[in-house]
Backbone as CSV, one residue per row, in Angstrom:
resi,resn,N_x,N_y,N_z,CA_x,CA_y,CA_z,C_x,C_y,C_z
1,UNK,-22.629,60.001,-11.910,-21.466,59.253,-12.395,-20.196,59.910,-11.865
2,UNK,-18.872,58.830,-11.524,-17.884,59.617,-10.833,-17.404,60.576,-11.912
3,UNK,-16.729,62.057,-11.363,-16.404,62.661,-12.954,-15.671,61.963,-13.383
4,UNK,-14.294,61.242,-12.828,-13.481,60.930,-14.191,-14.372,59.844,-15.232
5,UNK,-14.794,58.599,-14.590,-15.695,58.024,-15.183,-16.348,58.682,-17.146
6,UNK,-17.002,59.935,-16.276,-17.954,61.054,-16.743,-17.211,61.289,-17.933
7,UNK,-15.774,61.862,-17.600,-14.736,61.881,-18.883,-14.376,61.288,-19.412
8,UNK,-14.162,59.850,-18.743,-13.586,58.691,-20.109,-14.962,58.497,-20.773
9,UNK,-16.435,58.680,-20.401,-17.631,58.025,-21.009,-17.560,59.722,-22.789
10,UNK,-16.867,60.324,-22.034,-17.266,61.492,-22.985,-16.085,61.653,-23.933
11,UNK,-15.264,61.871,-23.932,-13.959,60.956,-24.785,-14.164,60.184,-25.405
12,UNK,-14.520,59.010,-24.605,-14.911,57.738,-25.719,-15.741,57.968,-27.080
13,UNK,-17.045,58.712,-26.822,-17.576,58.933,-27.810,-17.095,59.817,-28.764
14,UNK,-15.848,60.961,-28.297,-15.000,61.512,-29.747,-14.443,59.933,-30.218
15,UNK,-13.771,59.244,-29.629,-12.662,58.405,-30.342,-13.639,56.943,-31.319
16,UNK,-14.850,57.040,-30.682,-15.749,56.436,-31.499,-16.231,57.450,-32.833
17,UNK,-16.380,58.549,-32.520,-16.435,59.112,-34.193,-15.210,58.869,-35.055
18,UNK,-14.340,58.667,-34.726,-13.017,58.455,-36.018,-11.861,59.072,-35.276
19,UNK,-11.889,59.636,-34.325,-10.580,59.986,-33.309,-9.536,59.376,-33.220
20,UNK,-8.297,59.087,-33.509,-7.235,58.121,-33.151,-6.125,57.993,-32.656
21,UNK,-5.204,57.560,-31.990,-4.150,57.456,-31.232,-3.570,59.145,-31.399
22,UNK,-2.323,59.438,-30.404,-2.052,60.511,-30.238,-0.754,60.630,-31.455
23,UNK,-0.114,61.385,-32.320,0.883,61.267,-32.966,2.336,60.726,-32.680
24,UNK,2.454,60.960,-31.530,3.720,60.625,-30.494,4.249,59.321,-30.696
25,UNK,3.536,58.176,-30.995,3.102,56.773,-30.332,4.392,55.880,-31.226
26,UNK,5.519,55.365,-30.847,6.053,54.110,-31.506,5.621,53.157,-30.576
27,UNK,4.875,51.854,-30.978,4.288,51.046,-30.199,4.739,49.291,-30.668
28,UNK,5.302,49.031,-29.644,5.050,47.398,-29.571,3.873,46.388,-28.956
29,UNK,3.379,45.609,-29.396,2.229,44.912,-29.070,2.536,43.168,-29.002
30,UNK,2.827,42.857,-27.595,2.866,41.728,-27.294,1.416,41.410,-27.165
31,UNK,1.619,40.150,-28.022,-0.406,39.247,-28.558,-0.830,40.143,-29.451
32,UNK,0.020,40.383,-30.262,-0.689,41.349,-31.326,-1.285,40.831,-32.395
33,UNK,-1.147,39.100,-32.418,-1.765,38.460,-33.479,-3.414,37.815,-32.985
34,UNK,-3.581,38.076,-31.661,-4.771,38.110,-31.250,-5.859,38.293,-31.578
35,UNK,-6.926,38.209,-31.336,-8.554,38.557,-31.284,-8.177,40.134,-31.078
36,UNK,-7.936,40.305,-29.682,-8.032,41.269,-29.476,-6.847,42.705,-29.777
37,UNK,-5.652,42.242,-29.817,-4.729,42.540,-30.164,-4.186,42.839,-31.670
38,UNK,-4.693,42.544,-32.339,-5.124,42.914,-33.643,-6.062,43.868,-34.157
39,UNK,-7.190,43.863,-33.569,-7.916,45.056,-33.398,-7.117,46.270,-32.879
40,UNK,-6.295,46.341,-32.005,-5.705,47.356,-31.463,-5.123,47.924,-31.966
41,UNK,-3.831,46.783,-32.985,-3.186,47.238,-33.874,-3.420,48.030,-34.628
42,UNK,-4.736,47.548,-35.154,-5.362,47.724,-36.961,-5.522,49.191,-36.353
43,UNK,-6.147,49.840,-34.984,-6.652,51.185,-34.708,-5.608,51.728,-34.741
44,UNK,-4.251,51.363,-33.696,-3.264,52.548,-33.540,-2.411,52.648,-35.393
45,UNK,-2.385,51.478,-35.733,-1.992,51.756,-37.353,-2.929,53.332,-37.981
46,UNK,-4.569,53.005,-37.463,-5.610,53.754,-38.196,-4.775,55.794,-37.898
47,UNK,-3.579,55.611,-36.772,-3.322,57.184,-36.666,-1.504,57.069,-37.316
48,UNK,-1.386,56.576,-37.921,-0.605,56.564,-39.113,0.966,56.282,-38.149
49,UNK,0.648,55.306,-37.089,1.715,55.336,-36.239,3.108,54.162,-36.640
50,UNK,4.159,53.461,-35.878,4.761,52.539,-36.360,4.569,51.911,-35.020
51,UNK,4.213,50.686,-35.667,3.710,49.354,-34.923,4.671,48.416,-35.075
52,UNK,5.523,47.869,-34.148,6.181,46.436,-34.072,4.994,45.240,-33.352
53,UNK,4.857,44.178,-34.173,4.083,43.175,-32.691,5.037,41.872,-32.608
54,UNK,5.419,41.498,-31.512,6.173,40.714,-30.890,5.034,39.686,-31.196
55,UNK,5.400,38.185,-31.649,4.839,37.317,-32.531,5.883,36.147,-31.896
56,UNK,4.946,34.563,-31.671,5.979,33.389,-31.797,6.564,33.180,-32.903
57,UNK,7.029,31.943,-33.175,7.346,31.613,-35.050,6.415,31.205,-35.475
58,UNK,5.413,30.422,-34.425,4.400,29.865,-34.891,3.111,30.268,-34.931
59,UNK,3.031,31.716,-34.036,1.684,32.347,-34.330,1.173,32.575,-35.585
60,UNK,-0.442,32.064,-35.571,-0.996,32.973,-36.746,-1.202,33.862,-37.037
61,UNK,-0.557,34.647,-38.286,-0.654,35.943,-38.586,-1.685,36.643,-39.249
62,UNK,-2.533,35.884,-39.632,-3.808,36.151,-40.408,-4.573,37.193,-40.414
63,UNK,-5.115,37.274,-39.009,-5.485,38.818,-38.885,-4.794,40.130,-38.954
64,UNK,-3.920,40.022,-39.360,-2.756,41.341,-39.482,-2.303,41.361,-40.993
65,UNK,-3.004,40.394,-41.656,-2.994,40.466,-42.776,-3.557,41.806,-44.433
66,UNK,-2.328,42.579,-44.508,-2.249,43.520,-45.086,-2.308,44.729,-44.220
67,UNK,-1.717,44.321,-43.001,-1.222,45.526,-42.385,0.157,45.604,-42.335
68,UNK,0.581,47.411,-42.420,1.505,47.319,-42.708,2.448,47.473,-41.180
69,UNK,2.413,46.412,-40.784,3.561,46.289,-38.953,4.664,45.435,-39.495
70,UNK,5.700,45.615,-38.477,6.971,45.401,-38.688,6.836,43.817,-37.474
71,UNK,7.705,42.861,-37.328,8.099,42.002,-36.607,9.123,41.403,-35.801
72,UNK,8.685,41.454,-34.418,9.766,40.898,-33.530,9.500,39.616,-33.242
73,UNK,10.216,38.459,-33.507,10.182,36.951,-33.505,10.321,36.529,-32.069
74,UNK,10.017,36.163,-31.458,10.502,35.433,-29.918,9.042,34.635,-29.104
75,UNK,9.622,34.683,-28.199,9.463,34.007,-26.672,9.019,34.497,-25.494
76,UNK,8.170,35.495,-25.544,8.037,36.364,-24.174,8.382,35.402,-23.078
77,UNK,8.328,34.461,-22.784,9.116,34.018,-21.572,11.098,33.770,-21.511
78,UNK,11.182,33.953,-22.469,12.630,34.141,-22.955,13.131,35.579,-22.923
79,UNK,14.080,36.037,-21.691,14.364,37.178,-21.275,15.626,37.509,-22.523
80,UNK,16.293,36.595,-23.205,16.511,37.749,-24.747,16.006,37.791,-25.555
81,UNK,15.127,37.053,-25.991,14.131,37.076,-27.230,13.381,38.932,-26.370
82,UNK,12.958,38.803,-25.587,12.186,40.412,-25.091,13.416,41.231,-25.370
83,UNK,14.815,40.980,-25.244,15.663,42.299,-24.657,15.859,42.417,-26.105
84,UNK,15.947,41.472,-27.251,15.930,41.529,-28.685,15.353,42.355,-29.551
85,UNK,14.074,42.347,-28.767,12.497,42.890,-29.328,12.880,44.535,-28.842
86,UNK,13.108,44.545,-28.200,13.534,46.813,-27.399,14.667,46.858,-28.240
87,UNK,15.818,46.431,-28.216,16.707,46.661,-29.553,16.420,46.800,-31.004
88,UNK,15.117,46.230,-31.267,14.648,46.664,-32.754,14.341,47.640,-33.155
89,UNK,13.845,48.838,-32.314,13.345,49.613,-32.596,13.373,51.187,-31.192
90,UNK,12.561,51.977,-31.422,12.518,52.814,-30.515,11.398,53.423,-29.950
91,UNK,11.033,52.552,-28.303,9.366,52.047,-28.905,8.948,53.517,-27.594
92,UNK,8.154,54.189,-27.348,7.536,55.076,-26.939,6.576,53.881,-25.737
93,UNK,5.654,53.055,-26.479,4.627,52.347,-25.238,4.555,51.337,-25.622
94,UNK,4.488,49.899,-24.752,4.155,48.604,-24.753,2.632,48.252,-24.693
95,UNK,2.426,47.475,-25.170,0.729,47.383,-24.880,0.918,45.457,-24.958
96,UNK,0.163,45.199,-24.273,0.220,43.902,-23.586,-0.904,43.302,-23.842
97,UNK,-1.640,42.033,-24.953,-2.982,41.832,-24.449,-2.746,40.172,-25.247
98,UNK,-1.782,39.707,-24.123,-1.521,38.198,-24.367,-3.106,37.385,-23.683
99,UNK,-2.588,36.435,-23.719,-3.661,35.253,-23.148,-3.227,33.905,-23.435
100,UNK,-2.711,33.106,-21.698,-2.285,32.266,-21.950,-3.493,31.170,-21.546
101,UNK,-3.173,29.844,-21.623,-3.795,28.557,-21.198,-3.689,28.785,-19.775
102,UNK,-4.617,28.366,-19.133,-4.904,28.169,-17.722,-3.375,27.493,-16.944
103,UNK,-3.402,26.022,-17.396,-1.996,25.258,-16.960,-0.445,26.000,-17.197
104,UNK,-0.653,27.164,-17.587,1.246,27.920,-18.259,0.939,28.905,-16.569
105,UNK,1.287,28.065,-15.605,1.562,28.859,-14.347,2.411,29.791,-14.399
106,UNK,2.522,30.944,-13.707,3.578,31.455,-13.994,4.195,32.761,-15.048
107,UNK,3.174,32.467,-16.105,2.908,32.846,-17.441,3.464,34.427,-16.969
108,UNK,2.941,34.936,-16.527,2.693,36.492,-16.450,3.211,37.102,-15.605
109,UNK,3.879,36.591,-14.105,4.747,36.941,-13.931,6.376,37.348,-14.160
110,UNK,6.602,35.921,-15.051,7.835,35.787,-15.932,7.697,36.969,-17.320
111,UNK,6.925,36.866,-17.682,6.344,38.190,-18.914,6.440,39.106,-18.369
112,UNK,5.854,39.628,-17.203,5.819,41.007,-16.880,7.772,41.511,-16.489
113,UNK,8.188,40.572,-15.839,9.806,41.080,-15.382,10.347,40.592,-16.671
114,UNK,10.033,39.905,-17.760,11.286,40.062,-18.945,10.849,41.828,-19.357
115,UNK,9.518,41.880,-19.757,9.259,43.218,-20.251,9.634,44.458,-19.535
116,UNK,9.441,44.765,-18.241,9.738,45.706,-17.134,11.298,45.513,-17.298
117,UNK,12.628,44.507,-17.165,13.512,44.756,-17.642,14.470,45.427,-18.204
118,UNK,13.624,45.426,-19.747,14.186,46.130,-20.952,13.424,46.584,-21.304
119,UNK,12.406,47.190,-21.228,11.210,48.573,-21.538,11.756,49.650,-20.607
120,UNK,12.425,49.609,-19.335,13.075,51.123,-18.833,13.942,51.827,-19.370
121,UNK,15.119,50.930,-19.628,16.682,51.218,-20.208,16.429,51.428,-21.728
122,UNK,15.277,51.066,-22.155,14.650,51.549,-23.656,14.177,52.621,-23.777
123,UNK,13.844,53.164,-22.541,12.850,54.295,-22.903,11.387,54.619,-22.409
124,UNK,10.934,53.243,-22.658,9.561,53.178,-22.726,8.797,54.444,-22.023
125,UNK,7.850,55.024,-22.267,7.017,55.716,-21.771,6.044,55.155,-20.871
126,UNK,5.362,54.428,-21.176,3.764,53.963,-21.139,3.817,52.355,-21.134
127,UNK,3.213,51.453,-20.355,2.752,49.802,-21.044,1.201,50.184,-20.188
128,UNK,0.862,49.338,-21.355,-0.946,49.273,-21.337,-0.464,47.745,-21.279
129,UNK,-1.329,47.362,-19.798,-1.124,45.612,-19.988,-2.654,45.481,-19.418
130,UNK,-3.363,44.295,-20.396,-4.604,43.795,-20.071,-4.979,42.637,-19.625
131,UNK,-5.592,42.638,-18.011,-5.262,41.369,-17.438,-6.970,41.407,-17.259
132,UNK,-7.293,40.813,-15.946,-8.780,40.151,-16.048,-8.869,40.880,-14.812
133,UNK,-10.686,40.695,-14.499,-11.269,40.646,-13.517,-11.032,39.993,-12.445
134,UNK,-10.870,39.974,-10.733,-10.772,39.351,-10.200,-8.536,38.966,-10.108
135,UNK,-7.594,39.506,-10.435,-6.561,39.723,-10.464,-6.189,39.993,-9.083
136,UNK,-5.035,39.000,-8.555,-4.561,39.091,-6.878,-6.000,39.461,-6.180
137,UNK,-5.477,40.527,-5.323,-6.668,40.622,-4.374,-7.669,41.073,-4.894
138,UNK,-8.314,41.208,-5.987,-9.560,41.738,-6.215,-10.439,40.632,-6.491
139,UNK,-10.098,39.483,-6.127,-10.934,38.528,-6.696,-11.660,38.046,-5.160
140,UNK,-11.323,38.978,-3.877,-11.933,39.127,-2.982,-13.827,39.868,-2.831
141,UNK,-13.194,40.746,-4.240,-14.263,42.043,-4.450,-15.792,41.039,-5.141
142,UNK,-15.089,39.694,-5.301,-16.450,39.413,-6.553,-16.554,37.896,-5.717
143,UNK,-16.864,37.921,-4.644,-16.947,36.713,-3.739,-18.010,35.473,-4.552
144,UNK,-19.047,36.269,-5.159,-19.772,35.130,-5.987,-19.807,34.124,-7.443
145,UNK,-18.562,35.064,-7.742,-17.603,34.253,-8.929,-17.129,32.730,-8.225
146,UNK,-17.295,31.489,-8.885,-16.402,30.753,-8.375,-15.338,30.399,-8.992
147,UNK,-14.429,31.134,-8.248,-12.657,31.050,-8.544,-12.600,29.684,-9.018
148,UNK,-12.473,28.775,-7.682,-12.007,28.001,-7.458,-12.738,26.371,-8.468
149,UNK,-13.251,26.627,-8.922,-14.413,25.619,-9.449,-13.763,25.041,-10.977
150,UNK,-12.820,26.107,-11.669,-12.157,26.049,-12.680,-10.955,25.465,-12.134
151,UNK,-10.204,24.337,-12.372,-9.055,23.918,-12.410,-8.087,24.961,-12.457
152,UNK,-7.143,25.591,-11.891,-6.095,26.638,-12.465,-6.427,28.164,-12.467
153,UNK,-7.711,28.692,-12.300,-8.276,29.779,-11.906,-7.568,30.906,-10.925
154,UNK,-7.584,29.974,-9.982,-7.438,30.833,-8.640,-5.910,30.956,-8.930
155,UNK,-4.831,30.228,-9.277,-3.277,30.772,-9.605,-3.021,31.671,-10.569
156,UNK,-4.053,31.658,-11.946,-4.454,32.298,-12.809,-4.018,33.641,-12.336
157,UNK,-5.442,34.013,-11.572,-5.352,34.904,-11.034,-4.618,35.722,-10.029
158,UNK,-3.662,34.946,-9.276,-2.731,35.319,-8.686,-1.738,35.735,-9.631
159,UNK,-1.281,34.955,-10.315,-0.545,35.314,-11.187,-0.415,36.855,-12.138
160,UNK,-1.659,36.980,-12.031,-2.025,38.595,-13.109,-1.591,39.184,-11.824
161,UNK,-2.293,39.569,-10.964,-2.029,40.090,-9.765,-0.596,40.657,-9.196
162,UNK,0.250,39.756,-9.587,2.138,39.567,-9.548,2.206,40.775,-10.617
163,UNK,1.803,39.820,-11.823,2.277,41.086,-12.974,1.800,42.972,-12.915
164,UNK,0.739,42.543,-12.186,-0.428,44.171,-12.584,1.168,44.918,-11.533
165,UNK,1.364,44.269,-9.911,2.320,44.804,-9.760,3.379,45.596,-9.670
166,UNK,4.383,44.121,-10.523,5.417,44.612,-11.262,5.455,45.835,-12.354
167,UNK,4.040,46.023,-13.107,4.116,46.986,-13.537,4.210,48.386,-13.279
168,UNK,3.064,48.217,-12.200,2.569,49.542,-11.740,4.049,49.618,-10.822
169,UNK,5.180,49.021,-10.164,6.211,49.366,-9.563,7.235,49.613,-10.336
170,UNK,7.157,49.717,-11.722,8.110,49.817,-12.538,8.731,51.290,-12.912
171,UNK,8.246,52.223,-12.363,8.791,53.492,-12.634,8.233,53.674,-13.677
172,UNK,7.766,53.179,-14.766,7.544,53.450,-16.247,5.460,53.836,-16.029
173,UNK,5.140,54.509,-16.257,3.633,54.546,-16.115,3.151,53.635,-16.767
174,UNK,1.971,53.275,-15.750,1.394,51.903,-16.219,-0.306,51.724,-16.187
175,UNK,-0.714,51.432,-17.283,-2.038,51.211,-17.206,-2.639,50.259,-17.182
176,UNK,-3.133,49.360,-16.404,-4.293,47.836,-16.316,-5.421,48.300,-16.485
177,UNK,-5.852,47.630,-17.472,-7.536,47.184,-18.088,-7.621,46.305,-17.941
178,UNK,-7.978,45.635,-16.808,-9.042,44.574,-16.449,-10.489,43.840,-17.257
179,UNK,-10.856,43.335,-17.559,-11.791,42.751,-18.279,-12.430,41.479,-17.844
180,UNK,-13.644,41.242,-18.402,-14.574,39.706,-17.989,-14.451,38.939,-19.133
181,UNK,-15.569,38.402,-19.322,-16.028,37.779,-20.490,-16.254,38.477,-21.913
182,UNK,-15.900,38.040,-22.710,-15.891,39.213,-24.181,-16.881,38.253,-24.673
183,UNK,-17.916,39.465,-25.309,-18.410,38.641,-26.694,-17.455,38.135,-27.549
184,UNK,-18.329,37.172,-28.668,-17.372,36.780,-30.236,-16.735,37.807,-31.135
185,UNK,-15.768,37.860,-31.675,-15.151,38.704,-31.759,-15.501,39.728,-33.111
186,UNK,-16.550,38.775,-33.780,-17.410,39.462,-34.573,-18.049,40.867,-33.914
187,UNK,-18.601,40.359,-33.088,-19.425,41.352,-32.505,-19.075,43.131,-32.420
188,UNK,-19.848,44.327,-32.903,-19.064,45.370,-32.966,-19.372,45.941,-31.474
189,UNK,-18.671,47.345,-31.316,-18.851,47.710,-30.398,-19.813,48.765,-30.065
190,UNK,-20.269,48.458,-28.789,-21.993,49.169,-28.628,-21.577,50.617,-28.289
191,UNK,-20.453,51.008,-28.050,-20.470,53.020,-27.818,-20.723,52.987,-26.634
192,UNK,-21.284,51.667,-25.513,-21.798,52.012,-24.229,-20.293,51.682,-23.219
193,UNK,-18.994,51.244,-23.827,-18.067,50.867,-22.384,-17.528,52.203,-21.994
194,UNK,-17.354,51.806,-20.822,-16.317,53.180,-20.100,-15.398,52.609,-18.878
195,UNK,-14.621,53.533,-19.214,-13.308,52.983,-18.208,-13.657,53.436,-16.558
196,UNK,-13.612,52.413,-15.872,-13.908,52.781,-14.479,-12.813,52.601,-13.398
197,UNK,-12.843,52.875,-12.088,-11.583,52.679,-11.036,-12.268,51.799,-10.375
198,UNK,-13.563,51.558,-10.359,-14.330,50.991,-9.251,-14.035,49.501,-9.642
199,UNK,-13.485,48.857,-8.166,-13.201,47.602,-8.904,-14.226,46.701,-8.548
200,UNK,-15.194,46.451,-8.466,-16.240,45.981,-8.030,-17.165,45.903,-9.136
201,UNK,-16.826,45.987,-9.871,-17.598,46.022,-11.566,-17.500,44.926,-12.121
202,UNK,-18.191,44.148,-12.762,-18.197,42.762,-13.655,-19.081,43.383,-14.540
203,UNK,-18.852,43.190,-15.508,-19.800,43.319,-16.886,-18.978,42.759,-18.285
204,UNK,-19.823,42.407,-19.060,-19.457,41.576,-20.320,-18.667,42.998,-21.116
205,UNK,-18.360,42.535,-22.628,-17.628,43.467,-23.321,-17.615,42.907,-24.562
206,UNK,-17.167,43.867,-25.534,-16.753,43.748,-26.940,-14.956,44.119,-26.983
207,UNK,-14.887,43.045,-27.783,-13.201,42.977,-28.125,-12.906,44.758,-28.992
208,UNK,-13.936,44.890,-29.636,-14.222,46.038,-30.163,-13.867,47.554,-29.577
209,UNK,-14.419,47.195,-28.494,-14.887,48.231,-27.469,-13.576,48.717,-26.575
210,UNK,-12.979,47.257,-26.299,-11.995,47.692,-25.771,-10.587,47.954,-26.374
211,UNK,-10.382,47.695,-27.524,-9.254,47.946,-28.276,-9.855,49.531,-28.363
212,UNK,-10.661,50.028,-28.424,-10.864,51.316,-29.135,-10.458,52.361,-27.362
213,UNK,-10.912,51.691,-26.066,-11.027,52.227,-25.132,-9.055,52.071,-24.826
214,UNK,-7.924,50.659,-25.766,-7.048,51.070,-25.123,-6.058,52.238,-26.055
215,UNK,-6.487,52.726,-27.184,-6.256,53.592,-27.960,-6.228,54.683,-27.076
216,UNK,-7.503,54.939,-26.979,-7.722,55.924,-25.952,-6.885,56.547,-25.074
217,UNK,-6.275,55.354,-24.059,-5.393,55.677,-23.161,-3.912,55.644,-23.708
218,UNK,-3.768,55.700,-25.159,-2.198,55.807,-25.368,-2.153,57.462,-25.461
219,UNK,-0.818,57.347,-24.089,0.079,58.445,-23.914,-1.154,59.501,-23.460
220,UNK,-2.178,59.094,-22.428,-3.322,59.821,-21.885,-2.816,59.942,-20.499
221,UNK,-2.493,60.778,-19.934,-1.925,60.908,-18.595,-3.174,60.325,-17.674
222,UNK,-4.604,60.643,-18.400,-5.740,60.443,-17.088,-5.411,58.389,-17.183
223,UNK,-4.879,58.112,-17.455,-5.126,56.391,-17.630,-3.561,56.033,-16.929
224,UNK,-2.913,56.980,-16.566,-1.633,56.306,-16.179,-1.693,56.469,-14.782
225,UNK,-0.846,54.855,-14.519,-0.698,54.577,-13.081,-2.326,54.173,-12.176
226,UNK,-3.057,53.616,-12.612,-4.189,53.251,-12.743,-4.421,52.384,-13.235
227,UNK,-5.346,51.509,-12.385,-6.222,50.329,-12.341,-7.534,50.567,-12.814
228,UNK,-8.071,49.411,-14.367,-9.151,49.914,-14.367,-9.753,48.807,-14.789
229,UNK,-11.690,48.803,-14.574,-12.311,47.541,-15.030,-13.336,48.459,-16.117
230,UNK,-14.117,47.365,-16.959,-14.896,48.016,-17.839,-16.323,47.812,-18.043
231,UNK,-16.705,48.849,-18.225,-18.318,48.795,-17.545,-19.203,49.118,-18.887
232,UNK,-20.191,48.269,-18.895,-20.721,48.110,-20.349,-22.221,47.297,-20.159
233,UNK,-22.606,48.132,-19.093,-24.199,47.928,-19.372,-25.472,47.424,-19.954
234,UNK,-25.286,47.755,-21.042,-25.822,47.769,-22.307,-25.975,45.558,-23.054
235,UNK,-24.884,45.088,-22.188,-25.138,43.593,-22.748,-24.966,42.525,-22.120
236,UNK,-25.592,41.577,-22.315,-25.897,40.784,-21.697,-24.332,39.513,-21.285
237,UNK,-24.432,38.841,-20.359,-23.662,38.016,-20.604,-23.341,37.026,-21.438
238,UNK,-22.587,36.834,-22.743,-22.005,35.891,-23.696,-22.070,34.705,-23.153
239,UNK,-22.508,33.227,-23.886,-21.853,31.900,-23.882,-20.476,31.700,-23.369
240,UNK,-20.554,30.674,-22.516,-18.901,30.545,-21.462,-17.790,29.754,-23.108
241,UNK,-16.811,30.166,-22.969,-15.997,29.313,-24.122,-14.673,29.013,-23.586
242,UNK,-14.574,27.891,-24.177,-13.200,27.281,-23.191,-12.238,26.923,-24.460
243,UNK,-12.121,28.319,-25.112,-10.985,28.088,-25.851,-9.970,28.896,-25.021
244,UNK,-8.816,28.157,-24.996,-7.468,28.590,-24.487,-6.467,28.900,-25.022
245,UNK,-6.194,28.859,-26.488,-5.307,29.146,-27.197,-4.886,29.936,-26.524
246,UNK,-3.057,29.871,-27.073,-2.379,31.176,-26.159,-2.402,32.004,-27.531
247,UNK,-2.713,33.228,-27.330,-2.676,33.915,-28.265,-0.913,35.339,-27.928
């Protein structure tokens, strides 16, 4: 196994015994009312940190229900509703784990430059942004995926590609977690993912698994400025689901 590999696989299993975020951490969480983004929350809350999550008016808040996070109201495509959201507070790292509809072209490039913006002149340390498999040119790496077969796919993916970018050119250290297909969000996490560089990796995942793997990398120097996909052996590929909610 490559060593770093070797080390995130051995890490992981402290932060799976009860390990949690680093003390340092003021964190904002754009899609924090998410599947997955909620989980994240609920963990970096679990190290007694202060959590803002950037929320529509109309998102459901349900899963964040009786946690104790604070709220920024807006528009991530609305460059003051974002510059609004860094004025609330005094945030240390961004963590990113939106998900739009296929047809919102565009989506993530416009997100990534409102956030890159006003996350420098704030401070920011760190953004953890989680985009997909197959992102700009890597969707070269997985030639037997068909991109193109999905309506909106292949811009999709260009689109992350723009953003992964903008980030990683942002002066601010930046971490991409890449991802495939997630199990249901029930599902817990098997102890088997690990963070890899190799981008040539497709494997399924737990929403579980990876909220706990992006804990991990808050304010972890080995995860900054780095591209990563997630490798998880251990399960099989999930039922295709064509829910799109933007979360």
């Amino acid at each position: 196994m490559h060593r770093r590999n070797l080390l995130f696989a051995v890490l992981f299993a402290v932060l799976s015994s009860g390990a949690v975020a680093p003390a340092w951490c003021d964190v904002i969480v754009f899609g924090g009312t998410g599947q997955l983004g909620a989980r994240i929350v609920a963990l970096v809350l679990d190290g007694d940190e202060n959590v803002t999550v950037f929320a529509r008016p109309t998102s459901d808040r349900s899963r964040l229900d009786g946690l104790d996070v604070d709220y920024a109201i807006g528009d991530v495509l609305n460059d003051s509703d974002v510059a609004a959201a860094f004025e609330s507070g005094t945030f240390t790292t961004v963590i990113i784990a939106l998900r739009a509809p296929l047809s919102a072209i565009g989506f993530y490039e416009t997100m990534s430059r409102n956030v890159v913006h006003h996350a420098g002149p704030a401070g920011v340390e760190q953004i953890i942004f989680h985009g997909a498999v197959g992102a700009g040119d890597n969707m070269a790496m997985h030639p037997d995926v068909p991109w193109a077969s999905v309506p909106g796919l292949v811009e999709r993916m260009e689109d992350q590609g723009i953003a992964e970018e903008i980030f990683l050119a942002s002066g601010i250290d930046a971490t991409i977690i890449r991802n495939s297909r997630v199990w249901p969000d029930s599902t817990p996490a098997t102890g088997q993912a690990e963070l890899t560089e190799d981008d040539s990796v497709l494997t399924p995942m737990t929403r579980a698994d990876l909220a706990q793997l992006t804990v991990y990398c808050l304010g972890n120097p080995a995860c900054y400025d780095a591209t990563f996909h997630v490798r998880d052996e251990s399960l099989a590929w999930p039922p295709a689901s064509d829910d799109e909610e933007m979360e």
